[in-house]
C-alpha positions as CSV (number, residue, x, y, z in Angstrom):
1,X,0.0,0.0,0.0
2,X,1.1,3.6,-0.9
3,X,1.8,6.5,1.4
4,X,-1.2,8.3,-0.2
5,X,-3.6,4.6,-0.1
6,X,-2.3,4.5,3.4
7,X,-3.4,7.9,4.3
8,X,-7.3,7.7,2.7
9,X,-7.3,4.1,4.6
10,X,-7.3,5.9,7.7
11,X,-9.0,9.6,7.3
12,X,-11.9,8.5,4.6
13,X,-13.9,5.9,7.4
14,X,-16.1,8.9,8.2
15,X,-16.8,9.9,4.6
16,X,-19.9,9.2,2.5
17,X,-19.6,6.4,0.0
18,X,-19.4,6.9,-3.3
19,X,-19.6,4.7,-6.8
20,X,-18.9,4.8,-10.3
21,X,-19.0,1.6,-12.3
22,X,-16.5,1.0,-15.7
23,X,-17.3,-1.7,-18.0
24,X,-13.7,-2.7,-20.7
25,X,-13.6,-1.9,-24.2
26,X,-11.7,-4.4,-26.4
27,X,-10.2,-4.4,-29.6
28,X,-9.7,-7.3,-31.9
29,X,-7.4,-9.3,-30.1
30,X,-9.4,-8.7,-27.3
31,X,-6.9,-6.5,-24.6
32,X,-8.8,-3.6,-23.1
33,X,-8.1,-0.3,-24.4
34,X,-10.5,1.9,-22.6
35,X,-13.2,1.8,-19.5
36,X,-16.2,3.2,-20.2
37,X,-17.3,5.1,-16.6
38,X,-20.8,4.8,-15.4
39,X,-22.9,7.0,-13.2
40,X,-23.7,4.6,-10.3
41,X,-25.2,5.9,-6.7
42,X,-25.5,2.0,-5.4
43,X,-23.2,-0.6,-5.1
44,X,-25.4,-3.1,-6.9
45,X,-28.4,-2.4,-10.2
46,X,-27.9,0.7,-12.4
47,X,-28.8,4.2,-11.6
48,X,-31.2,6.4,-12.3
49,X,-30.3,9.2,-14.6
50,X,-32.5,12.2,-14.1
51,X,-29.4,14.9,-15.5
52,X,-27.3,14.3,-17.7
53,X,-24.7,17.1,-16.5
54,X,-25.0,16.4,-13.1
55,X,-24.1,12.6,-13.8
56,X,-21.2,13.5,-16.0
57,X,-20.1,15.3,-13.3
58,X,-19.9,13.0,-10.9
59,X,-18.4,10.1,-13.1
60,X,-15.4,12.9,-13.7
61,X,-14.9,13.8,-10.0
62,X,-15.0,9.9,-8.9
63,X,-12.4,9.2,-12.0
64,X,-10.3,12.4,-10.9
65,X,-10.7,12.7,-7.1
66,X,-11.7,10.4,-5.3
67,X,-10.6,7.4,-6.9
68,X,-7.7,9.3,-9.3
69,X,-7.7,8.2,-12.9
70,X,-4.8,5.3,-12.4
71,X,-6.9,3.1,-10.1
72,X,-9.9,3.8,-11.6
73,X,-8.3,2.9,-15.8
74,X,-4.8,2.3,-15.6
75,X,-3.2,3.8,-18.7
76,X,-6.2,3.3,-20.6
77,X,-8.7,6.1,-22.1
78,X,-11.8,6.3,-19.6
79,X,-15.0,7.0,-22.1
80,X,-17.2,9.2,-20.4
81,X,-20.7,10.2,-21.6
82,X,-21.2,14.0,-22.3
83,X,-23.7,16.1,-23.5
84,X,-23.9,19.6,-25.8
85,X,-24.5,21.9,-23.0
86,X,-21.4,20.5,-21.1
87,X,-19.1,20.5,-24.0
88,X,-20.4,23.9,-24.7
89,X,-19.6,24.8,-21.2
90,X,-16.3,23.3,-21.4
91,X,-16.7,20.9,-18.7
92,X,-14.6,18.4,-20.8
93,X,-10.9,20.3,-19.9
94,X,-11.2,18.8,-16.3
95,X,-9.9,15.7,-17.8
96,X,-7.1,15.5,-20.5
97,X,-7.3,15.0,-24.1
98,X,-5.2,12.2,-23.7
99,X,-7.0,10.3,-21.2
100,X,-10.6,10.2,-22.4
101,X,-12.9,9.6,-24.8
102,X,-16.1,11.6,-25.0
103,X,-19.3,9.2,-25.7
104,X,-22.0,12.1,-27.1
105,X,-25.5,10.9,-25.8
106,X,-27.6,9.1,-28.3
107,X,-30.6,12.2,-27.9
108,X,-28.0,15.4,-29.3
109,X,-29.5,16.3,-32.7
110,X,-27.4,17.3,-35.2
111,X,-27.6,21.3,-35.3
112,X,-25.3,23.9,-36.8
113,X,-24.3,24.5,-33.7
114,X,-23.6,21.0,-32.3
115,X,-21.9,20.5,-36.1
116,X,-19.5,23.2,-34.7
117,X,-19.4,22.6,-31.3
118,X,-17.8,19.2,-32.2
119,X,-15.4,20.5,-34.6
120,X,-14.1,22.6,-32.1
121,X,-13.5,19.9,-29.5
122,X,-11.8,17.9,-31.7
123,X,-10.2,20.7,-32.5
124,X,-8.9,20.8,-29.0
125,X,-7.3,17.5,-29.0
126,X,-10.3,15.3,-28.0
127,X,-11.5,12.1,-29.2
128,X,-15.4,12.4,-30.3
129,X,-17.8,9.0,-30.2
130,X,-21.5,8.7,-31.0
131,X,-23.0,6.7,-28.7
132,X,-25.8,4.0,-29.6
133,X,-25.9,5.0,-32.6
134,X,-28.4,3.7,-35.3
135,X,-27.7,3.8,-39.4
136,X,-30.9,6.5,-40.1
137,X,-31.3,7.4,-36.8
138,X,-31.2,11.1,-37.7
139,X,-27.6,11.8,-36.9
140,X,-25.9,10.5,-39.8
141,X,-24.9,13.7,-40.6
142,X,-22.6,13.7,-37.5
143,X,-20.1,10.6,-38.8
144,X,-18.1,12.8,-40.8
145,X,-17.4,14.9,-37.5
146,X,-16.2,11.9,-35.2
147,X,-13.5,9.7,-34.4
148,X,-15.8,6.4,-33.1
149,X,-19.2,5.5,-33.7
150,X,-20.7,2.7,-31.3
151,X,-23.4,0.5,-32.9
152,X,-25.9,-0.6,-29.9
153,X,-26.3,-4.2,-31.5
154,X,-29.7,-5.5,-30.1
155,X,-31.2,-2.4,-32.4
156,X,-29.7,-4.0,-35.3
157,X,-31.9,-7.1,-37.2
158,X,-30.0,-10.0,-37.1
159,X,-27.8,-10.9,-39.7
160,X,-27.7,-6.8,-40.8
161,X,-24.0,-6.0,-38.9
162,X,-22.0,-6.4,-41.6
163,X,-23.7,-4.1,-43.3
164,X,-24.4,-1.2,-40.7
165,X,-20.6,-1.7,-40.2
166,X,-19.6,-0.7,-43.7
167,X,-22.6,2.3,-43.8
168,X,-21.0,3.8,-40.8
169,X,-17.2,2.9,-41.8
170,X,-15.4,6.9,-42.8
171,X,-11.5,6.9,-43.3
172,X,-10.1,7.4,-39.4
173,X,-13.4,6.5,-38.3
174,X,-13.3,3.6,-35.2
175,X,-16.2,1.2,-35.2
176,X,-17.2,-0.6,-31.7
177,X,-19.7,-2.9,-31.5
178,X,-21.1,-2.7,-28.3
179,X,-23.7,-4.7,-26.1
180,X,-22.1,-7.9,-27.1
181,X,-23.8,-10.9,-25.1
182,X,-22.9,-14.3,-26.8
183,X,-20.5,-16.3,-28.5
184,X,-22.5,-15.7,-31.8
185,X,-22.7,-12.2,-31.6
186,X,-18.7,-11.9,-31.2
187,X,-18.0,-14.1,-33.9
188,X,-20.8,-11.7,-36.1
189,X,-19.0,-8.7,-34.9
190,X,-15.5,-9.7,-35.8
191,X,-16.6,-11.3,-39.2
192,X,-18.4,-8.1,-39.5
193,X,-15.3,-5.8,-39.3
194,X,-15.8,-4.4,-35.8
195,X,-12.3,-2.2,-34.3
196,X,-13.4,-2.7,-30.6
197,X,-16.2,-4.8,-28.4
198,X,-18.1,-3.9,-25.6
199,X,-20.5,-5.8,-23.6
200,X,-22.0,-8.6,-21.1
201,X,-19.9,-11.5,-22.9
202,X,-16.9,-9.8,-21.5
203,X,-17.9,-9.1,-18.4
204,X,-20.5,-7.1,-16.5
205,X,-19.9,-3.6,-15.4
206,X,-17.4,-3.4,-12.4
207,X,-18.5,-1.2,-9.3
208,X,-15.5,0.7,-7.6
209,X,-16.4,2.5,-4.4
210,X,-15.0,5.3,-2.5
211,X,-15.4,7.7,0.2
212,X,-16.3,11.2,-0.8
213,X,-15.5,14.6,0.8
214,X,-18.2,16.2,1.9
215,X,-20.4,17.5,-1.5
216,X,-19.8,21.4,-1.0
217,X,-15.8,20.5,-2.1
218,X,-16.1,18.3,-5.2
219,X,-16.1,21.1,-7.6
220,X,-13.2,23.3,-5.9
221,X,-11.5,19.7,-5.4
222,X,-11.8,18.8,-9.0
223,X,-10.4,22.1,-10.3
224,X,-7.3,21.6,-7.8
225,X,-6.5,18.4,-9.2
226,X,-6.7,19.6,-12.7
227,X,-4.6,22.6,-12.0
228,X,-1.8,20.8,-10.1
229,X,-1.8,17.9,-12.7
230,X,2.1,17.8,-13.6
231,X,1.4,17.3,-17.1
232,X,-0.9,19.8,-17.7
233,X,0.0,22.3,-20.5
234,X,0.2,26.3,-19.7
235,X,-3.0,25.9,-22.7
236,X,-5.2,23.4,-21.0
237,X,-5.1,25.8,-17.9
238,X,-5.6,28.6,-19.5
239,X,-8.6,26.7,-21.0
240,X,-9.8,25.3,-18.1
241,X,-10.0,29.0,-16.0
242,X,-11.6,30.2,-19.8
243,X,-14.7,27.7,-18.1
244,X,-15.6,30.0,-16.2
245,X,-15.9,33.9,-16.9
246,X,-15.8,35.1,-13.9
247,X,-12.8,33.6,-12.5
248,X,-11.5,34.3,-15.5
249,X,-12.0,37.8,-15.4
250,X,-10.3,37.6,-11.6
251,X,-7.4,36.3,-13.1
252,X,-6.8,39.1,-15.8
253,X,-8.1,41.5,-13.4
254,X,-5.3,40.5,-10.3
255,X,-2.8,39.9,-12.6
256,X,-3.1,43.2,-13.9
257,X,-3.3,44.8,-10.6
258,X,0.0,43.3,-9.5
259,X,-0.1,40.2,-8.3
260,X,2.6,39.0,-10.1
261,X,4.5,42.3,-10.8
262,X,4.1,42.1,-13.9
263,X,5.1,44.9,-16.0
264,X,2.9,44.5,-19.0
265,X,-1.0,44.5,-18.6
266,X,-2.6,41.5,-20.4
267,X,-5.5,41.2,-21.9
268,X,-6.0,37.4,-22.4
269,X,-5.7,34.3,-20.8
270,X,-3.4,33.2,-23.0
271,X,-1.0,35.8,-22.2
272,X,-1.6,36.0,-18.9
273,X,-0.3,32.1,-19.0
274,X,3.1,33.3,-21.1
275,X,3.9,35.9,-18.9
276,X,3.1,34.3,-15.6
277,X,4.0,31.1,-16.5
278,X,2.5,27.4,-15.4
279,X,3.5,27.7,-11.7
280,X,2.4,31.5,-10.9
281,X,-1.2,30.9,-12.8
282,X,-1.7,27.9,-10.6
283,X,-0.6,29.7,-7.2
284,X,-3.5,32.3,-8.4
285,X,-6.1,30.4,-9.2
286,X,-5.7,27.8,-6.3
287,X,-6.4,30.8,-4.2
288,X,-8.7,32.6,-6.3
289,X,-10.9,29.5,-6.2
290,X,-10.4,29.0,-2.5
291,X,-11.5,32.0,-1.8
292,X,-14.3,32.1,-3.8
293,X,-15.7,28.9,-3.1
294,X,-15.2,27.6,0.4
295,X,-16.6,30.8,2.0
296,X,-13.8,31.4,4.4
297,X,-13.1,34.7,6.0
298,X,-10.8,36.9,3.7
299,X,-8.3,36.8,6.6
300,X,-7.5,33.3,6.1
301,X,-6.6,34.1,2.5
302,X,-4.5,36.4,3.6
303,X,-2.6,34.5,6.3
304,X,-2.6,31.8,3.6
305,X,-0.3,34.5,1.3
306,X,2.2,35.3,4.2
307,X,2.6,31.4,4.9
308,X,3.4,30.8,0.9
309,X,5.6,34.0,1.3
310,X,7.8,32.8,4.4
311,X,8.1,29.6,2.9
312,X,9.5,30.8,0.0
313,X,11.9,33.6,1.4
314,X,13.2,30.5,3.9
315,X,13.8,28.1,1.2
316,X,15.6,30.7,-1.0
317,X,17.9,31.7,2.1
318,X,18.3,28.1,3.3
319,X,19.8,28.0,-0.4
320,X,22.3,30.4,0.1
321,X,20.2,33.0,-1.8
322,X,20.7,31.0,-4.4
323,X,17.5,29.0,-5.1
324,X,16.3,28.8,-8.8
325,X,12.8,30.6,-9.4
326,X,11.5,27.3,-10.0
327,X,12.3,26.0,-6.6
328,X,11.2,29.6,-5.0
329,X,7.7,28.7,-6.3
330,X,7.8,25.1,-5.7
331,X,8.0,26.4,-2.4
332,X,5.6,28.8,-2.4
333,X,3.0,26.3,-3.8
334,X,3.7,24.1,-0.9
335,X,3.4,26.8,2.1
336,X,0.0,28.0,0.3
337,X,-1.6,24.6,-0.4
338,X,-0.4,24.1,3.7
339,X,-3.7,26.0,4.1
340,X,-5.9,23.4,2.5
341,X,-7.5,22.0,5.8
342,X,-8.2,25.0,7.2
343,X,-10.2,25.7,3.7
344,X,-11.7,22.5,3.2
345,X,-12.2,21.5,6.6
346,X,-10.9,18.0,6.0
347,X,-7.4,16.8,7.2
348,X,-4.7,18.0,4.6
349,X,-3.1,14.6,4.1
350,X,-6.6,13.4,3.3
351,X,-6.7,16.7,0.7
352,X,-3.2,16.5,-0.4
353,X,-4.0,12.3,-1.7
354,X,-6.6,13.5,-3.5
355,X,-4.7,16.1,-5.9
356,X,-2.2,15.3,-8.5
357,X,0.7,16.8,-6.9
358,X,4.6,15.5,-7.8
359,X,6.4,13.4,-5.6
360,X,8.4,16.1,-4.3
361,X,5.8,18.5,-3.4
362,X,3.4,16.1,-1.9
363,X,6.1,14.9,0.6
364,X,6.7,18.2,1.3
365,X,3.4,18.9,2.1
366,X,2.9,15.8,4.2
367,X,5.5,14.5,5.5
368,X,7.5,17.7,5.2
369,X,10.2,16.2,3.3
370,X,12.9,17.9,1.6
371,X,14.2,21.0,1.6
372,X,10.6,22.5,0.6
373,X,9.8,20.2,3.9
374,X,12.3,21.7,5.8
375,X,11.1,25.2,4.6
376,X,7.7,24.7,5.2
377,X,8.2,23.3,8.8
378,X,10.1,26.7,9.7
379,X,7.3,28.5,8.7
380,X,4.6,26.6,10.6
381,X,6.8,26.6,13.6
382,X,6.9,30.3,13.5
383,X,3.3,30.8,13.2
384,X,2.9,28.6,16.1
385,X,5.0,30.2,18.1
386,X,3.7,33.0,20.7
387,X,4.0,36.5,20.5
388,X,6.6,36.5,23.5
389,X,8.9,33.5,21.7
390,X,8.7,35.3,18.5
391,X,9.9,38.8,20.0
392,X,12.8,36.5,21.7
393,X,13.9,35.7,18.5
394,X,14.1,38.9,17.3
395,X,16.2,40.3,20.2
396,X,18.7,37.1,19.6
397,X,18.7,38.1,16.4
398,X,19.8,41.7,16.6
399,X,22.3,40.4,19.6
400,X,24.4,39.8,16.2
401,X,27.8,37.5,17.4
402,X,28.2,39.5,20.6
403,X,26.1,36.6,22.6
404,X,25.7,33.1,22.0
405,X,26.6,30.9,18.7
406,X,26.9,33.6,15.5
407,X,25.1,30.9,13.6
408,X,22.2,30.7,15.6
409,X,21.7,33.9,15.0
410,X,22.0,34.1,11.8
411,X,19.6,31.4,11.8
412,X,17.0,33.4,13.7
413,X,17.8,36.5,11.9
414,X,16.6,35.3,8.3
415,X,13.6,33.7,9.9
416,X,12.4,37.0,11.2
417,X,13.3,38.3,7.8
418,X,11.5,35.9,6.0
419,X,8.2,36.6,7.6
420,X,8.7,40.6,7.6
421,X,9.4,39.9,3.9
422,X,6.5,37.8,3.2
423,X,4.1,40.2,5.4
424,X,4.9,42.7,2.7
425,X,4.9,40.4,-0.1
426,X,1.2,39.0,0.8
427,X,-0.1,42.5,1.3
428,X,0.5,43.2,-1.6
429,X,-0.8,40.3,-3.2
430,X,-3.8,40.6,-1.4
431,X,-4.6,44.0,-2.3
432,X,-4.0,42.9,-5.9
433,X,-7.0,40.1,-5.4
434,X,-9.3,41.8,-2.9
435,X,-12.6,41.8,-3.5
436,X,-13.2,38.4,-5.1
């Protein structure tokens, strides 16, 4: 067992359960490929779907949080079912282009402005399926758009597969045959030309379960993980903020008033990206959607600033004054994501699992780890430390060599420095984002 399996083990036995069920796709020589993800709210029978959105939704967090995509489909693609309104509300980004298929729901009609809609997320890097689709069910029209059609075989008359197959069949076009129950019906599907199988004959849909944060957190949860996803590309988050127009409009607006001392205004998210950079856009947002969405008092933002500040003043003077941007806000990620129990009310280890944070940062965070570790434990003891202690460490401090070990003093020195510093710093971070 993991460090991070270790730590849900023992915080998530007072949590809610949770399920999502995934069912193999196959291809020809029959090795899965893919997962397609269920909405599920019972450990055994199907669910009942009564919106479509709401159960996309909840397939996605389960995939992303609380399971994480490699326990819940390896290195496969997990197929998700999606609708119009949620690729038009660009729901989709929370998951990469790389790791999912999106299964467009039999009932989407095939309107200019779905026609365009799906050009444009395919455009983005996705792969497009119809799902249970029917040769002249009315959205023929659409199989010049997509990358997979799925032919739902019990609507097809029996001995007609071969030739729904080849009316369906487009240059780059994937067929998958799904609902597959018997012997017969494989052997039909692969003399019929099928690329991939779904169905009972394989085996049933699989029900994973897992213990959920409490319901007011999935959505800020969900973004997190997305945001702190190592492989994320400075586009995909610029794409995922675009989601949203409001924190979008935060982003531009802080940015421009300072936040990162910038000396250029920008004007779009793409260029707020460039000029920030990966790491910087993520500090923002994290805290921009904290803020925004836990309902927390602003002073616990702020306090959250000055602990990312001191931690990364300490770690750049533990380095000699020599610590590599980079590493300055590594460390500066860790001492503000330090702040995520107070935010989510839920233990930070317990948070921290749940996020796809590096190695190095989430050992940091946890098990302070590391010279981020080291950095952020400084800080924390500092804050803990009373008023009295920490004016004792200022008079060593200014003592200088006269009394006691010069390096002790030094020591304390650039701790008091690095919270005056980062007092500074966060005020005027804060007065770049106030308001939100």
């Amino acid at each position: 067992m993991t460090a991070r399996e270790d730590t849900e083990s023992l915080t998530g036995s007072t949590m809610a359960l949770r399920y999502v069920a995934r069912q193999p796709i196959f291809d020809r020589a029959l090795r899965v490929v893919g997962y397609e993800l269920l909405y599920r709210t019972r450990p055994t029978g199907p669910a009942t779907v009564t919106d479509d959105d709401v159960a996309t939704f909840s397939v996605l967090y389960e995939a992303l949080v609380d399971l994480g995509l490699e326990s819940t489909v390896q290195q496969a693609r997990a197929w998700v079912n999606v609708s119009p309104a949620l690729l038009a509300g660009g729901g989709h980004r929370l998951i990469g282009a790389d790791r999912v298929v999106l299964e467009l729901l039999e009932g989407a009609e095939p309107t200019p402005e779905l026609v365009d809609l799906v050009r444009a997320v395919r455009g983005e890097g996705y792969v497009v399926a119809l799902d249970d689709f029917v040769v002249g069910d009315g959205r023929d029209a659409l199989l010049d758009l997509i990358d997979v059609v799925k032919l739902e075989l019990p609507a097809i008359p029996p001995g007609r597969l071969s030739a729904h197959v080849a009316a369906v069949r487009r240059p780059g076009v994937t067929v998958l045959v799904e609902k597959v129950e018997t012997a017969e019906q494989l052997a039909e599907a692969m003399a019929a030309g099928a690329d991939l199988l779904q169905g009972f004959f394989f085996t049933r849909p699989q029900v994973l379960t897992s213990r959920s944060i409490p319901a007011g957190m999935q959505a800020v949860l969900a973004v997190l993980a997305r945001l702190h996803d190592p492989a994320a590309e400075p586009a995909d988050l610029a794409a995922l903020v675009g989601t949203d127009v409001m924190l979008a409009q935060k982003v531009l607006q802080s940015v421009n008033s300072g936040f990162a001392a910038l000396q250029h205004r920008v004007g779009s998210l793409h260029q707020a990206v460039v000029l920030l950079g990966s790491e910087r856009l993520r500090q923002l947002v994290t805290l921009l959607v904290l803020v925004g969405a836990t309902g927390k008092p602003p002073e616990l933002s702020r306090q959250a600033l000055v602990r990312a500040e001191m931690t990364s003043a300490l770690l750049a003077d533990g380095g000699g004054g020599v610590a590599s941007r980079a590493d300055r806000e590594s460390a500066f990620t860790v001492g503000l994501m330090s702040t995520l129990d107070a935010f989510t009310d839920l233990p930070l280890a317990e948070v921290a699992a749940r996020l796809s944070l590096d190695d190095r940062l989430y050992d940091a965070l946890v098990h302070r780890a590391g010279a981020l570790g080291q950095a952020l434990r400084t800080t924390l003891e500092y804050e803990a430390a009373s008023l009295d202690d920490r004016a004792d460490l200022g008079d060593r401090a200014d003592l200088g060599d006269d009394e006691g070990d010069g390096d002790d003093d030094d020591d304390d020195n650039a701790i008091v420095e690095a919270y005056l510093t980062a007092v500074r710093r966060a005020d005027e971070r804060w007065d770049a984002i106030a308001g939100f």
